[in-house]
C-alpha positions in Angstrom: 31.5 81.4 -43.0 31.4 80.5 -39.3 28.9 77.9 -38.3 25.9 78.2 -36.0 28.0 76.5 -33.1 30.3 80.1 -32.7 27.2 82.0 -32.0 25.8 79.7 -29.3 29.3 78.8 -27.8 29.9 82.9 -27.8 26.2 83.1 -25.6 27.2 80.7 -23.7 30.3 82.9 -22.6 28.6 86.2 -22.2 26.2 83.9 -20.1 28.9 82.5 -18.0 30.7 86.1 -17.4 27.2 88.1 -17.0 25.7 86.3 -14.4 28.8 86.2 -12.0 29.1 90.3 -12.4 25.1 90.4 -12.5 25.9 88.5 -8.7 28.9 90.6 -7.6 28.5 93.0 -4.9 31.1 95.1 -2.5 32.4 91.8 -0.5 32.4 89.6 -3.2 34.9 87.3 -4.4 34.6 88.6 -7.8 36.9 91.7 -8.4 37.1 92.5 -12.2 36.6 90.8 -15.5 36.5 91.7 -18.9 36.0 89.6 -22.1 36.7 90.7 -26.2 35.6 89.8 -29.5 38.2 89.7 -32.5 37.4 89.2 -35.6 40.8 89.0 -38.0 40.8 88.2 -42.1 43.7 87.8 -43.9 45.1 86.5 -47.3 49.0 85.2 -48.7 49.7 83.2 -45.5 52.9 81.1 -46.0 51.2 78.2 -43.5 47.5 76.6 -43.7 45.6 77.8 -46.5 46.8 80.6 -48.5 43.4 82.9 -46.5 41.7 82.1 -43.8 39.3 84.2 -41.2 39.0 83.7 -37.1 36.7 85.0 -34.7 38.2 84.9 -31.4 36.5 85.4 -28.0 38.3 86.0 -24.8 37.3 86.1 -21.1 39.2 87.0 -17.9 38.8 87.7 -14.4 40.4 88.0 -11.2 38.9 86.4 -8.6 39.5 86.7 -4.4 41.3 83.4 -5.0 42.7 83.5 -8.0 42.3 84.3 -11.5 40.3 82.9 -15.0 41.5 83.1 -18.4 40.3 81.7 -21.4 40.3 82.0 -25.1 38.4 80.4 -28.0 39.1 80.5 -31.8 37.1 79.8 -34.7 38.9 79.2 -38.0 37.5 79.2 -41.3 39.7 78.4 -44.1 38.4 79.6 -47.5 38.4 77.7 -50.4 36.0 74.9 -49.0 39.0 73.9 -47.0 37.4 73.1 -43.5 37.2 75.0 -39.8 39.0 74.6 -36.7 38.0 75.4 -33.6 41.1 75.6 -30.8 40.8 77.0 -27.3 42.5 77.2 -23.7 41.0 77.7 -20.4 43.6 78.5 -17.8 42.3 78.8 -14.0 45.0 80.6 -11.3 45.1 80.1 -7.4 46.5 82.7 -5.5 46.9 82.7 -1.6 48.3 85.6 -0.1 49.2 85.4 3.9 49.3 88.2 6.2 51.6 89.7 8.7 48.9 88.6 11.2 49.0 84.8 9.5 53.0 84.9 9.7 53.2 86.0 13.0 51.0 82.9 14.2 53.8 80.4 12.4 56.3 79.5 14.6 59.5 80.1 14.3 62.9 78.1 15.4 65.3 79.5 17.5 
């Protein structure tokens, strides 16, 4: 059974990816985003206890400079074998320059 902490770690994810789209507008630096719940059971597993459940919650979004992903998993073992909780959060810059930005570099002849 997944603990109390999933549910307020999962609002404070929709919380974080609302309010920036809640915010966006045409102009903004906020282009897209989406974010997914997966919820996966499964039994006879070779590694880690022989079944085990994990709710996982996803977020990305591409940004004006750059882009966000980030993941979050919530194990439980059965048996009374324990949870673990594992995640990544992977940020992206991105600059792109312009024919109008090369054309002020200059060049050697």
């Amino acid at each position: 059974m997944l603990t109390h902490r999933a549910i307020i770690i999962f609002t404070c994810l929709t919380g974080c990816t609302t309010v920036p789209m809640a915010l966006a507008s045409e102009g903004s630096a906020l282009l897209w985003h989406n974010n997914s719940i997966t919820y996966l059971t499964g039994s006879q597993y070779l590694v880690d206890p022989d079944a085990q459940q994990t709710l996982t919650l996803e977020h990305a979004s591409g940004w004006a400079a750059g882009d966000v992903f980030a993941f979050v998993d919530f194990t439980h073992f059965n048996g009374n074998k324990g949870n673990s909780v594992y995640g990544e959060f992977s940020p992206r810059l991105s600059y792109s320059c312009s024919a109008r930005c090369l054309s002020a570099v200059p060049r050697d002849r």
